[in-house]
C-alpha positions in Angstrom: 43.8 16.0 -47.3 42.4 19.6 -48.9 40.8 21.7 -46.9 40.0 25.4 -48.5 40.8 25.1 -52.1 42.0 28.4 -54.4 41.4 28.8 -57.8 44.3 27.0 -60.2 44.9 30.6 -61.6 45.6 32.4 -58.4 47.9 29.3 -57.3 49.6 30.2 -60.3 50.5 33.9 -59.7 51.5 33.1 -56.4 53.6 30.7 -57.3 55.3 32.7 -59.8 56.1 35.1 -57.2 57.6 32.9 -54.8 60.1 31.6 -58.2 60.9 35.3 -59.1 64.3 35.3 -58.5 64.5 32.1 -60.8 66.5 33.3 -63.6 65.4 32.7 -67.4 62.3 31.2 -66.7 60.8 29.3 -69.3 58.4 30.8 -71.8 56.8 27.4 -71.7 53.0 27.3 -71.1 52.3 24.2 -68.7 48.6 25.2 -68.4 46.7 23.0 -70.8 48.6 19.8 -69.2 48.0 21.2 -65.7 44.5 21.2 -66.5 44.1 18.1 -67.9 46.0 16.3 -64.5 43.6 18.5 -62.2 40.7 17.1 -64.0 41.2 13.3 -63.4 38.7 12.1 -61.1 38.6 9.2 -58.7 37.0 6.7 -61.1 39.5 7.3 -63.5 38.0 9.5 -66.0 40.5 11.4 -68.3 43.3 9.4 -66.7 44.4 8.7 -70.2 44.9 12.5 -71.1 46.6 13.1 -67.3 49.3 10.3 -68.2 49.7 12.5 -71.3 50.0 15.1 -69.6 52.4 14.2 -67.1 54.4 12.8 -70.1 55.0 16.5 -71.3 55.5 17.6 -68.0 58.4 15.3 -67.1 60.3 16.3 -70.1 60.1 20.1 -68.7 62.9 22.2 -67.4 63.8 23.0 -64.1 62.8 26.5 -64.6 59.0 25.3 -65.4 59.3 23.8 -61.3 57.3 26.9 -60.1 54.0 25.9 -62.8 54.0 22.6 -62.0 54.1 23.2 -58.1 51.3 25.8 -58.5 49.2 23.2 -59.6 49.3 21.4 -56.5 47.1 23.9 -54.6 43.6 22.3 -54.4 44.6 19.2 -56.2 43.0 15.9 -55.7 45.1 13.4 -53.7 45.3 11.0 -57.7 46.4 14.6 -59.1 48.8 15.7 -56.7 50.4 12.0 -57.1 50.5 12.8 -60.9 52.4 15.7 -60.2 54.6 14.4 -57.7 55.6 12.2 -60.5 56.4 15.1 -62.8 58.6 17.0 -60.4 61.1 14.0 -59.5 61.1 13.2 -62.9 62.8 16.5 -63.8 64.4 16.9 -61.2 66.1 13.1 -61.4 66.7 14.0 -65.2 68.9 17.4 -64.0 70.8 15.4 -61.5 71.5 12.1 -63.8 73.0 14.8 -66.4 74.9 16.6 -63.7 72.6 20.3 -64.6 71.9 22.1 -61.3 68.1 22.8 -60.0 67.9 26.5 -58.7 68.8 25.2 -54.8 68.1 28.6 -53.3 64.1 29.0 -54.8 63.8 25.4 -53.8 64.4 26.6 -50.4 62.0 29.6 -50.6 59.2 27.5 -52.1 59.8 25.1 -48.7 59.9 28.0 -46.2 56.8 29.5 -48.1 54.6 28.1 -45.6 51.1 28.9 -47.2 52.6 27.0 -50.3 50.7 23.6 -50.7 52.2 21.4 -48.0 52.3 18.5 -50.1 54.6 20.5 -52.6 56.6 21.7 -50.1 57.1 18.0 -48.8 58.0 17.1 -52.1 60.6 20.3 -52.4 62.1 19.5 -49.6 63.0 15.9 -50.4 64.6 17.3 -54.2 66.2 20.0 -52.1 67.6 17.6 -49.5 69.2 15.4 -52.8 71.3 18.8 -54.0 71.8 20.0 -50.3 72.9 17.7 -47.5 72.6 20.0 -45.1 69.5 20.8 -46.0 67.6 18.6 -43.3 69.7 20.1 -40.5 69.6 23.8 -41.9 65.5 23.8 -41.9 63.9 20.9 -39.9 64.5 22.4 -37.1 62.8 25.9 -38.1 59.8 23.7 -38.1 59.1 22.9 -34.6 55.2 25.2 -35.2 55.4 24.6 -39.3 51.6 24.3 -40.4 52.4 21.2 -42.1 52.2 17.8 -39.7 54.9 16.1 -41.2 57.7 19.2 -40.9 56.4 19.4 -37.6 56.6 15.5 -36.5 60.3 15.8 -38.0 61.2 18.7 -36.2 59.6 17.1 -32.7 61.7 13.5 -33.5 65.3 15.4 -33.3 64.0 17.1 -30.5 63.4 13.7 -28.6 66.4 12.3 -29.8 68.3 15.5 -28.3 66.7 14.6 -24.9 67.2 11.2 -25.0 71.0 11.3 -25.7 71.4 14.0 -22.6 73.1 12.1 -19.7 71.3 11.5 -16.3 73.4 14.7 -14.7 71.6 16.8 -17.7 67.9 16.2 -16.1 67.2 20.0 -16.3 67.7 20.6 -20.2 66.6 17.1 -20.6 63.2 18.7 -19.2 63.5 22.1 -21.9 64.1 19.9 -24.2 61.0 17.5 -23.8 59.0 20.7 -23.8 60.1 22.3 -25.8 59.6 19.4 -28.3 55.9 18.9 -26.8 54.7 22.7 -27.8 54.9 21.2 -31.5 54.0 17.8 -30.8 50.4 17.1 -31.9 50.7 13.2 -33.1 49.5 11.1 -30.3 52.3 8.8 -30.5 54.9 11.3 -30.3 52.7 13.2 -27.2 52.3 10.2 -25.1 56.4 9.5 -25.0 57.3 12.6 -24.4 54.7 13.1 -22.2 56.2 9.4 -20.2 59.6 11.2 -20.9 59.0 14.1 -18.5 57.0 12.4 -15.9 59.8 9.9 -15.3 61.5 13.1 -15.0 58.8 14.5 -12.8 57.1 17.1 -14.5 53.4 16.1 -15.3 52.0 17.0 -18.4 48.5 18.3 -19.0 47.0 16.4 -21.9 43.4 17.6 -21.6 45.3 21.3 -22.2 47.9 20.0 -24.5 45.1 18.5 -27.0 42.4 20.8 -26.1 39.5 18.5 -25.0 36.4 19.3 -24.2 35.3 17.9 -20.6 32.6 19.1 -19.4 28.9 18.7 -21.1 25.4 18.7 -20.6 23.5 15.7 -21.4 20.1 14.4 -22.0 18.6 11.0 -23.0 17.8 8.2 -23.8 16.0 8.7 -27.0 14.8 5.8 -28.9 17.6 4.1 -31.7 15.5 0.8 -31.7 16.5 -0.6 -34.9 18.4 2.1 -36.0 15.6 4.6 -36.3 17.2 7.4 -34.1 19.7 8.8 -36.3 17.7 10.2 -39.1 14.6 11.4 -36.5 15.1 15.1 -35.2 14.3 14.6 -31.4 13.7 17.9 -29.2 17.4 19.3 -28.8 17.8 19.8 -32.5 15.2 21.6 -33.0 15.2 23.8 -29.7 18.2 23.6 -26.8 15.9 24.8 -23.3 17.9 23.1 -20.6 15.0 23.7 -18.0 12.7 21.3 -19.8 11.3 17.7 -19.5 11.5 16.2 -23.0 9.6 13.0 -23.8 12.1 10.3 -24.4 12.5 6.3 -25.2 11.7 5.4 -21.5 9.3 8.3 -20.4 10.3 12.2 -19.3 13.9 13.0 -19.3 15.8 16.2 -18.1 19.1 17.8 -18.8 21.9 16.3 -16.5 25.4 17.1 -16.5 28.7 14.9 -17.4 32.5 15.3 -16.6 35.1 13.2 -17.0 38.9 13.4 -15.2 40.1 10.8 -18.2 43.6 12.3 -19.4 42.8 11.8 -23.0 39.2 13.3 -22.5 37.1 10.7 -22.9 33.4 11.1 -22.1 32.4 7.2 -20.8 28.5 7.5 -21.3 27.9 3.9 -20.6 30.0 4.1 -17.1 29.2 7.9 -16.4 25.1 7.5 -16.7 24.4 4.2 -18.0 24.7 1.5 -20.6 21.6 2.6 -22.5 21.3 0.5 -24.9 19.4 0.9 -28.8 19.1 4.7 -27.5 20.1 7.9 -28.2 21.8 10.7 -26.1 22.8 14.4 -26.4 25.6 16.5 -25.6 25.7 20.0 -25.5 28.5 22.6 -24.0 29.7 25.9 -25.0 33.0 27.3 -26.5 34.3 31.0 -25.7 36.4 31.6 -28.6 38.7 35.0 -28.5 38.3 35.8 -32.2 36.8 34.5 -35.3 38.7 31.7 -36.9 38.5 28.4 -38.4 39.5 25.3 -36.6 38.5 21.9 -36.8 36.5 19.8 -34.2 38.6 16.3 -34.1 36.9 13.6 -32.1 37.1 9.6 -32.0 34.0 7.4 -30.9 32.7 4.2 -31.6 29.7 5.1 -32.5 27.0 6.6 -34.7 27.0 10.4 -34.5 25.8 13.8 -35.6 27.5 17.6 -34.8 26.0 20.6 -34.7 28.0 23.9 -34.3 26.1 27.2 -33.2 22.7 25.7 -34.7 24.0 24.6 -37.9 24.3 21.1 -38.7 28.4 20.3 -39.8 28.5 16.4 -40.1 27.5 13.2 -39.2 28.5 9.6 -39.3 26.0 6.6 -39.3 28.2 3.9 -38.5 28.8 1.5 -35.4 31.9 -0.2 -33.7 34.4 0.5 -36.3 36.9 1.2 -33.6 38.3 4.2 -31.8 40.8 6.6 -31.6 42.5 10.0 -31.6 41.5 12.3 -34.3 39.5 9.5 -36.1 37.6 12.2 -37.4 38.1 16.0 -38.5 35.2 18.4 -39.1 36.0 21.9 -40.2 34.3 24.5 -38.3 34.2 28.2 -37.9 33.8 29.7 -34.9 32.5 33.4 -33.6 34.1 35.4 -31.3 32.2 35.2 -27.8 30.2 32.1 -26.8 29.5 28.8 -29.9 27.1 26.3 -28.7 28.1 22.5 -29.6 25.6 20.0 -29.8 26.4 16.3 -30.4 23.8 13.7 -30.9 25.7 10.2 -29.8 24.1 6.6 -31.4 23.9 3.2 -29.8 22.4 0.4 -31.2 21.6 -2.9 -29.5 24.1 -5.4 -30.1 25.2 -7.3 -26.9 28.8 -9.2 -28.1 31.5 -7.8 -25.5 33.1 -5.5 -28.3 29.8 -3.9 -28.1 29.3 -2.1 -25.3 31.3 1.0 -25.7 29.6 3.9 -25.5 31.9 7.0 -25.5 33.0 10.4 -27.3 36.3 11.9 -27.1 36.4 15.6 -28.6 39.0 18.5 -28.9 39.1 21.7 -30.5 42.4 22.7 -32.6 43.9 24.9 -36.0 44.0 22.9 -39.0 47.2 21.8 -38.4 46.1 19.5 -35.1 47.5 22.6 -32.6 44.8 23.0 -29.9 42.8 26.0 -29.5 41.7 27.0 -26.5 38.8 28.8 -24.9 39.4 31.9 -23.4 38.3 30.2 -20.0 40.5 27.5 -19.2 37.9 24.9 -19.4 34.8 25.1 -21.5 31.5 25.7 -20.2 28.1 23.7 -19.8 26.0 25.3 -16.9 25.2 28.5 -17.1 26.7 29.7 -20.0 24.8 27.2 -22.5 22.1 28.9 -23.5 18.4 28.1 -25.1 19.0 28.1 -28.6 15.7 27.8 -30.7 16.7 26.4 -34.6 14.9 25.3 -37.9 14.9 21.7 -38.1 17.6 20.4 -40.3 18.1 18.4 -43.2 20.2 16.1 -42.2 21.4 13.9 -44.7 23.4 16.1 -45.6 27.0 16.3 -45.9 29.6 19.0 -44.1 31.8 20.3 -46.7 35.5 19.2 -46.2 34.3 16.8 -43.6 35.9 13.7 -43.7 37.3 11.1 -41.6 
């Protein structure tokens, strides 16, 4: 999925710096058909002229693979599949007529890890046709790659080095495992491993490992009654004073406080305070961040929601019981160095059917890449360090950009 696009042009000289060694490169100019395969859109406009395109591309040299890469940078999903399309096809060509592809750029391009990690994906697998040893060479270089799927690769042999250790190798079995964990971030691969070592007894720190936030402040109910509650700016958006009474759906209401000891960091509203029902509750907690940086806020819940991030509205979601799960959704943030004050605003409507009734939020913090970041305390704050936090009231309709589910 893109996050912070570049323009085409600087994608471009980059590339061509990363293909420099290539020798002869082709005097061919790829731009105009580049252009036209960035430009089709989701509803299909200009796909005509992108086929085209891709026609002219195909029929390139292997020596034009550096233009045609660039042009993944910032691409949509349809255009980056149009390209895809152009590089195997050259690259198929050169193998079906025996010519060699320039092996030791394809590697470069792979190992460039701010390269588009699509087109480094797609490298790699034309790589790994000319170079069996490819796979073994650089997989396992990969354990902390920025790219998810190098990483999940890299993790897999790791496992599968554990798992073939004998039961008199319980030690290294243990190194192994965590050494495979540090660049696990898939929840599938985290919870065997994390089975792995305990059978092997060494407990593992989810909470830590995904970098869940715990420990909140809360205040509610607020009145949802027939879905009016997620577009109405109740007290704690416009003003966060966590020593006053606010007037709610069932009278005066006060900030409280909620914790949970759940190993995947879910926050159980309806078991922790109460099954409130057509109502509407707030969260709030503070971050100490070391630095500035980006991350992103990744958080599952089956319900209705709305985050703020330091006063500024990010993204919200108004939409109930479609399910939960890890990571369901990923809003890009940037945090400041020092204390960032999260407010979430959490939906329930009032339907009774058993599949109904869940009324939870479960919320880390990590890099782009799904690595948790961590507060500089080892658990994040909601007492005193949440401060008052006066705001303008927001517009919220509106949408968080490169949020996205």
């Amino acid at each position: 999925m893109p996050r912070f696009s570049r323009s085409f042009a600087a994608a471009s000289v980059f590339s061509a710096i990363v293909f420099s060694t290539v020798a002869n490169l082709s005097a061919a100019d790829l731009s105009p058909q580049l252009k036209a395969v960035r430009s089709v859109s989701r509803e299909g406009q200009g796909n005509e002229a992108a086929a085209a395109a891709v026609r002219t591309l195909s029929a390139a040299s292997a020596s034009d693979l550096s233009q045609i890469l660039a042009g993944f940078e910032g691409a949509s999903p349809l255009a980056a599949n149009y390209l895809r399309n152009a590089v195997e096809s050259v690259a198929d060509r050169h193998l079906a007529a025996k010519k060699p592809l320039p092996a030791k750029q394809l590697e470069a391009f792979v190992l460039e890890r701010s390269n588009d990690p699509r087109a480094r994906r797609l490298v790699f697998e034309v790589l790994a046709k000319v170079d069996s040893t490819a796979g073994d060479r650089l997989i396992p270089t990969m354990l902390l790659d920025p790219s998810p799927e190098f990483r999940r690769d890299a993790v897999q042999r790791l496992v599968g080095e554990a798992e073939g250790l004998g039961k008199d190798s319980a030690d290294k079995a243990k190194q192994v495992y965590r050494k495979a964990l540090s660049g696990a971030t898939d929840s599938d691969l985290v919870k065997k491993i994390s089975k792995s070592l305990k059978d092997l007894g060494d407990e593992v720190d989810l909470v830590s490992h995904f970098g869940f936030l715990t420990a909140w402040r809360i205040v509610g109910p607020f009145d949802n009654r027939d879905f009016i509650g997620f577009d109405i700016a109740y007290a704690p958006e416009k003003e966060l004073d966590f020593a006053a009474k606010l007037k709610a759906k069932d009278g005066e209401v006060a900030w409280g406080e909620i914790t949970t000891s759940d190993k995947f960091g879910i926050v159980d509203i309806a078991k922790s305070v109460a099954p409130h029902k057509g109502a509407v509750m707030y969260l709030a907690t503070s971050y100490e961040a070391a630095a500035n940086r980006n991350v992103e806020f990744r958080f599952g819940t089956p319900n209705a929601w709305k985050l703020w991030v330091n006063g500024k509205f990010l993204f919200g979601r108004d939409e109930y019981h479609r399910g939960m799960a890890i990571d369901q959704y990923r809003v890009p943030a940037k945090l400041k160095a020092g204390k960032n004050v999260i407010l979430l605003k959490l939906c329930q409507n009032e339907q009774d059917d058993d599949w109904a009734q869940r009324y939870q939020i479960q919320i880390r913090v990590c890099d782009p890449s799904g690595v948790a970041v961590l507060p500089v305390s080892s658990k994040n704050q909601t007492t005193s360090d949440v401060r008052s936090q006066k705001r303008q009231p927001q517009r919220l309709t509106a949408q968080a950009e490169g949020a996205s589910e």
